[in-house]
Every structure is written in structure tokens, then in C-alpha cells.
C-alpha positions in Angstrom: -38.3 -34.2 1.1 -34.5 -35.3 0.7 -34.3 -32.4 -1.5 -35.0 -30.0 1.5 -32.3 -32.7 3.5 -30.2 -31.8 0.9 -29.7 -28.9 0.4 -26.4 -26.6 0.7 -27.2 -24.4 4.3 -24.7 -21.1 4.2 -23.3 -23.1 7.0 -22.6 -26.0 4.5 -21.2 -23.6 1.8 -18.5 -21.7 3.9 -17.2 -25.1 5.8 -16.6 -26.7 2.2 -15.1 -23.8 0.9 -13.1 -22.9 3.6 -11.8 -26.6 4.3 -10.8 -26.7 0.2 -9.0 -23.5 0.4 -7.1 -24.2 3.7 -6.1 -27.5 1.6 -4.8 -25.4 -1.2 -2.8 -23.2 0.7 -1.5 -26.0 3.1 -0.3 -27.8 0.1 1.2 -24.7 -1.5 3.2 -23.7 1.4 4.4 -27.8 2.1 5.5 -27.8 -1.4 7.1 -24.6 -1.3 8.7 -25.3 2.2 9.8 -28.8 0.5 11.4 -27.0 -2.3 13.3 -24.4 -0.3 14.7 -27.0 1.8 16.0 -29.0 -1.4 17.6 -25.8 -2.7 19.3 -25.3 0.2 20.6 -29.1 0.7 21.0 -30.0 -2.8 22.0 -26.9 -5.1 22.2 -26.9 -8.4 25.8 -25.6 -9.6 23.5 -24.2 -12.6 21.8 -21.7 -10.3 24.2 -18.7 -10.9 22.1 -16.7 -8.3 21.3 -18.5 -5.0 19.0 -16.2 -3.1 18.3 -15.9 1.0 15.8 -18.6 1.4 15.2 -17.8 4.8 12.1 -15.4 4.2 10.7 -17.6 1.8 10.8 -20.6 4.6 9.9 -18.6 7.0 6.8 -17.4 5.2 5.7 -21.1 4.3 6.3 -22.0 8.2 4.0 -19.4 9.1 1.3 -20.5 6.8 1.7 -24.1 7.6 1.2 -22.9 11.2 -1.8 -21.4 10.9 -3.7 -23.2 8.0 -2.9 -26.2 8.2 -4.4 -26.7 11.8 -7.7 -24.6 10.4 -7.5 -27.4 7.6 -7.5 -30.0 10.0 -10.5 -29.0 12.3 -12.8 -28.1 9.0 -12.5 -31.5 8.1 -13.2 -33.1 11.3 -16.1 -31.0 11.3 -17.0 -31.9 8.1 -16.4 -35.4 8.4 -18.3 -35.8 11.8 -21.4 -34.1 10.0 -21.8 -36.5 7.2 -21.5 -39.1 9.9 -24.3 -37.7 11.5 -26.0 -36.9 8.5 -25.5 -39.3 5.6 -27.7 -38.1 3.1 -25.4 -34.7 3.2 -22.9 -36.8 1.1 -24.8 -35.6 -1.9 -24.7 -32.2 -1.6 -23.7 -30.6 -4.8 -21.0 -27.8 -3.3 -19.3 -31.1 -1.8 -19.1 -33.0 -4.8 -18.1 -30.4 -6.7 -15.1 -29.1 -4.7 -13.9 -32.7 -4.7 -14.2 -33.3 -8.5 -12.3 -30.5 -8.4 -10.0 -31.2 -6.2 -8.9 -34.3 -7.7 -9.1 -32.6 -10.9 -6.2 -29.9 -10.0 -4.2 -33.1 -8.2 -4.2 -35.7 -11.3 -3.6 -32.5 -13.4 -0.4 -31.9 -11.5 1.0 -35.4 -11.3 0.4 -36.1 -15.2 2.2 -32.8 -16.1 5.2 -33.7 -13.1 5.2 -37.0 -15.1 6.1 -34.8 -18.5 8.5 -32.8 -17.1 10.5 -36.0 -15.1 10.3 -37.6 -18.9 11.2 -34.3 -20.8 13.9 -33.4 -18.9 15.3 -37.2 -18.4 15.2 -37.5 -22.2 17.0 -34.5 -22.7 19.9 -35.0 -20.4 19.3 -32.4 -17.5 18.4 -34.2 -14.9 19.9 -33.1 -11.0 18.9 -34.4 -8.0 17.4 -30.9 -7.0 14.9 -31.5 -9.8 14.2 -35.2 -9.2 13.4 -34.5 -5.7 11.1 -31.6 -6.4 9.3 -33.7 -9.0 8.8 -36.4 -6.1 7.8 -33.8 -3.6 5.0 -33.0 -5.8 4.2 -36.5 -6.5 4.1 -37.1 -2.8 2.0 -34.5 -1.9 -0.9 -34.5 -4.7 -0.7 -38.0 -5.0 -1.7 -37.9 -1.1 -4.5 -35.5 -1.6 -5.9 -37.3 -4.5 -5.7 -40.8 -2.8 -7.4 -39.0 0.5 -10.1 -37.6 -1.9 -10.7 -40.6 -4.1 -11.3 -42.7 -0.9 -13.6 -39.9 0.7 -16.0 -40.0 -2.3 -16.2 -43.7 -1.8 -17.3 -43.0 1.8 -14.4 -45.2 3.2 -13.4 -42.3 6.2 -17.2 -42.1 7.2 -17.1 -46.0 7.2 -13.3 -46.2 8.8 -13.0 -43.4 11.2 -9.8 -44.7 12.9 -7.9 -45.0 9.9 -9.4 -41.4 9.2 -7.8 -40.1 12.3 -4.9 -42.3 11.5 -4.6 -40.2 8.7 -5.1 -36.7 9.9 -2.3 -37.8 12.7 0.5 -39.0 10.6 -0.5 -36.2 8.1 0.2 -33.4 11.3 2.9 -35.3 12.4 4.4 -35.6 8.7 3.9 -31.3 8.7 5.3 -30.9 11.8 9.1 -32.4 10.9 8.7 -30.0 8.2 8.2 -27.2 10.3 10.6 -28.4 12.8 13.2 -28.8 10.2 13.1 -25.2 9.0 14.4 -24.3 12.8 17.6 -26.6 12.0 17.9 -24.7 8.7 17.5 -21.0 9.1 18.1 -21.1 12.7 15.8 -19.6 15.5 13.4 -16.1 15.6 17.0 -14.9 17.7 19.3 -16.0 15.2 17.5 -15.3 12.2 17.4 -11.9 14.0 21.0 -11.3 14.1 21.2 -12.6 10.6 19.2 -9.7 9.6 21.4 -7.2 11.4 24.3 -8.5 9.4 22.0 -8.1 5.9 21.4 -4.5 6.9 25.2 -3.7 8.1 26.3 -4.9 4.3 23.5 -2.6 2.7 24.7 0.6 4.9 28.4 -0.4 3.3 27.3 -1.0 0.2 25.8 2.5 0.2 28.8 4.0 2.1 30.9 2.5 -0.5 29.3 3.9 -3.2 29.3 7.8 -1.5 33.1 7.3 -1.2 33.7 6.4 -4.7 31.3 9.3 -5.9 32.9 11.3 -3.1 36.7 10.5 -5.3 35.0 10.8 -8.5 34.2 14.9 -7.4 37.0 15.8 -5.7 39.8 13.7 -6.8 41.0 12.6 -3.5 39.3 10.5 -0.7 37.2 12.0 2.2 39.6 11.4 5.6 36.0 10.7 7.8 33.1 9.3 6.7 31.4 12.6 7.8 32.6 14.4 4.8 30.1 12.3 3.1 27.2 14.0 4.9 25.3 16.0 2.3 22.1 17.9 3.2 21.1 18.8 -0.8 21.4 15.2 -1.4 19.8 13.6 1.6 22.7 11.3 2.3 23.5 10.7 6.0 26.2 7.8 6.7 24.2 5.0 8.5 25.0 4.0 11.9 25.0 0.0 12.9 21.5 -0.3 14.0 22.8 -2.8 16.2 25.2 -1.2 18.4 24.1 2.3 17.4 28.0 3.1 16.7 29.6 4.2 13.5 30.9 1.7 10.8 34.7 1.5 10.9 36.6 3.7 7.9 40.0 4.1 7.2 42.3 5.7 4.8 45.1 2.8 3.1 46.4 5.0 0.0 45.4 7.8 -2.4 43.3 5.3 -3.9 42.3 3.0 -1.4 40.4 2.3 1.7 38.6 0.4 4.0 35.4 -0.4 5.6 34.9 -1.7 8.7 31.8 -3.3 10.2 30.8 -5.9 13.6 28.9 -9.2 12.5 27.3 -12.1 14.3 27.0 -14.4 12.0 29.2 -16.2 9.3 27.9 -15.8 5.4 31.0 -16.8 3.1 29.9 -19.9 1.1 32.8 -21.3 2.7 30.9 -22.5 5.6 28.8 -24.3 3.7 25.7 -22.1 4.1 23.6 -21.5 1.9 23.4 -17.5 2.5 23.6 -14.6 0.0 26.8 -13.1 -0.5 25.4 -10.3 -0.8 27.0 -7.7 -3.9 27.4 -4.3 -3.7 25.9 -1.9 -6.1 26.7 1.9 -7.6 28.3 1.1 -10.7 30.5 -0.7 -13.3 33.0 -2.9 -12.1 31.8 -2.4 -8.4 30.4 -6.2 -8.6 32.8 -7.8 -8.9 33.9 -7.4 -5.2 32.0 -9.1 -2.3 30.9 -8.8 1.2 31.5 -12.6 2.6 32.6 -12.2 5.7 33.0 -14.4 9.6 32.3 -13.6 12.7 33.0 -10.3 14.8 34.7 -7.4 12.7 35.6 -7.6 9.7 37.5 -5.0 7.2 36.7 -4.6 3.5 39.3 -3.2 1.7 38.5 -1.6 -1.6 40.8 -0.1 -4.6 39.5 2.9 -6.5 40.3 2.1 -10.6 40.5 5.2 -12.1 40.0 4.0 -15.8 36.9 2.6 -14.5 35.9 5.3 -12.2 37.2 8.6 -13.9 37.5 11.7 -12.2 34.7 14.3 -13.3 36.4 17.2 -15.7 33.6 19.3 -14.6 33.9 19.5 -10.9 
């Protein structure tokens, strides 16, 4: 008879599984959220390359927002039916994905624990590392203390402390998500930000037609619409923004200018965390940048001959 009480409904199997795996990815995208947000406050002068974070936070917001409330509501589900039916503590697709569970979390803190040491002993410690290793202490050391108590039966005993829980829990994912709005800015500003990122890729690619434009015909076009070229399937970009051409201008033989509109401020100057983002086409080409402020802003670039020969062949 408590066989048949016990035994794992369909119902039973895709509430466990789905509550586990809502964990998982709840816990992923905190961590990952967590970690973004350290990079961004606390760089590490080591990193040579420090990317855009925002579409990485943006991501983890997005699956906070969605998963983590699905997680929440399994669980009470969960948790109310074992209430109501005790003898379902037993069932074997609950144990299981607990074991587990705390398995994959005492996993992760022992091998946090090795790195902290490792790296401590061998002199590379930064705070960006120290506070990752604690975020991931934090975090699985809250789902393995949540887990160890559940297979004790302490939230079916304590149900205020278990909503206790669940509250501070939501309230503790909510600053996180909140924060993220402080950091990358709003939907609206993160909008213009990405107007900016695609006005620095149409100069980077205008750029590089000007310099292959020199490199053919030994002198520098006088429009950008000499750079037109059907057979090649170039067209010079317009600002998608404004849907008006990108400023151009003519300094020397050997020099010009670009000219573009922006909305937002991206030099490191400013003490944001933003790509500078590099242009591309060729040797020597890298070294120049695209920081720029507010409103327009003119890029002026010198054509090195020894590094951009003319073609003998044209």
C-alpha cells in the first residue's frame, strides 16, 4: 500500500525536475550577473581586453526574471504537497535530485576553496577574484544549507521560516536585478548606447574603404560616394539613427576625417566601463581608437604609406 502512496505520478516527475532545473539556471544567471557586476566595479588592470558587459547582464537579468519566479512557485507547490502528503517525502525522483543537488553545491565550494588557496599561495590574488570566489561561496553555500535542512524536513515542520526564506531570497534577487538598471542604464539608454556601437562599426568600415580607396588610386576620394562600388557590394552606411550621412572631410593628401553624432560618452575616461571599440582592415590600423563624448565628434586619421603601400598594379 505505501508503495502505491509512493510512487512518482508524471505530475510528481516534471514538478521536481522543473523546480531543480529552474534552480540551476537561477543560480547560473545570479552568479553570472554577480560576476559581471564585479568586473565592472572592480577591474583587474590584468584584463588587457575588457568587453561590453551590458549584453551579458542583460541576458542574466532576463533569466533571473523569468526563472527565478517559476523557481519560486514550483517549490511552493512542492512544498505545500509534501505538507499535505507526508509520505511523498520518500519518493525516489525527490531524493535523488536533492542528493544531487547538494552533490553539484559541496562540489563547487570545495573546488572555490582550492582555487582561493592556489591562487593565495601563489601570489595572484585581486579583489575581483576574491569577490567572485565569495559570490560562489554565498550562493551554493545557500542552496546547500536550504537543501540540507529540506531533507531533514525542517521547511515542512517551520513553514514561516520557509517563507522567510523564499522572501529574503526574492528580495536578495531583486537588488540584483535592480542594480543592473544603475549599471548599464535603462531599455532607452542602453538603446542609444547601441546606436553609438553601430555608428563606430559603419566608421570602422568607412575607414577601411578610404584606405583601400588610397591604396588603388593613390590619392583620397573627395566624397564618401566615390566609395560606392556595385562589383564589390560596398554602399557607405548612413546613421541609422538620424538616417543622414556620416560627416567626411578632406585635411591633406594623406589625411582625413570622419565625422559621426553620438549620445552617449564611451572613453575610459569617464570612468565607464565600455568598449573602446577598435577599428579593423589591417596592420597598424589598431592602434587608433574610437573613444569619443557626447554630440559630434571628428576622427581624424593619417594614411602611412610604408605601412599602407600604394598597389604597383593598379
Amino acid at each position: 500500500m505505501e508503495n502505491i502512496k509512493t510512487k512518482v505520478t508524471p505530475k510528481d516527475f516534471f514538478l521536481y525536475v522543473g523546480a531543480m532545473v529552474a534552480l540551476y539556471v537561477s543560480a547560473f544567471s545570479l552568479l553570472a550577473l554577480l560576476f559581471n557586476y564585479i568586473n565592472i566595479l572592480f577591474p583587474d588592470q590584468l584584463d588587457f581586453y575588457r568587453g561590453n558587459f551590458s549584453s551579458a547582464v542583460r541576458f542574466s537579468i532576463a533569466s533571473l526574471i523569468i526563472i527565478f519566479p517559476t523557481y519560486l512557485v514550483l517549490t511552493k507547490v512542492l512544498n505545500r504537497d509534501v505538507r499535505k502528503n507526508p509520505e511523498k517525502k520518500g519518493l525516489w525522483i525527490r531524493k535523488w535530485l536533492i542528493y544531487f543537488t547538494l552533490f553539484v553545491a559541496g562540489v563547487t565550494i570545495i573546488i572555490q576553496l582550492i582555487r582561493l588557496i592556489n591562487e593565495f599561495l601563489g601570489g595572484d590574488l585581486s579583489t575581483q577574484f576574491v569577490l567572485k570566489i565569495v559570490a560562489v561561496l554565498i550562493v551554493t553555500g545557500a542552496v546547500f544549507g536550504y537543501y540540507m535542512y529540506d531533507l531533514k524536513g525542517k521547511w515542512e515542520r517551520e513553514v514561516k521560516k520557509a517563507k522567510m526564506i523564499g522572501w529574503i531570497t526574492a528580495l536578495v534577487v531583486l537588488i540584483a536585478i535592480v542594480s543592473g538598471f544603475f549599471i548599464i542604464g535603462s531599455p532607452t539608454s542602453q538603446r542609444l548606447v547601441r546606436f553609438d556601437e553601430q555608428k563606430v562599426h559603419d566608421l570602422q568600415g568607412i575607414q577601411s574603404q578610404v584606405i583601400r580607396f588610397w591604396q588603388n588610386k593613390e590619392r583620397l576620394p573627395e566624397s564618401l560616394e566615390e566609395l560606392d562600388d556595385p562589383i564589390s557590394s560596398f554602399m557607405v552606411p548612413i546613421d541609422q539613427q538620424t538616417f543622414e550621412g556620416y560627416g567626411y572631410n578632406v585635411i591633406s593628401s594623406l589625411s582625413f576625417e570622419l565625422c559621426a553624432v553620438f549620445n552617449k560618452e564611451n572613453a575610459r575616461l569617464s570612468g565607464e566601463n565600455i568598449r573602446i571599440a577598435k577599428p579593423f582592415g589591417g596592420p597598424g590600423i589598431e592602434d587608433s581608437n574610437w573613444a569619443h563624448g557626447v554630440g559630434e565628434v571628428c576622427f581624424e586619421r593619417t594614411i602611412d604609406p610604408d605601412l599602407y603601400p600604394v598597389k604597383k598594379d593598379r
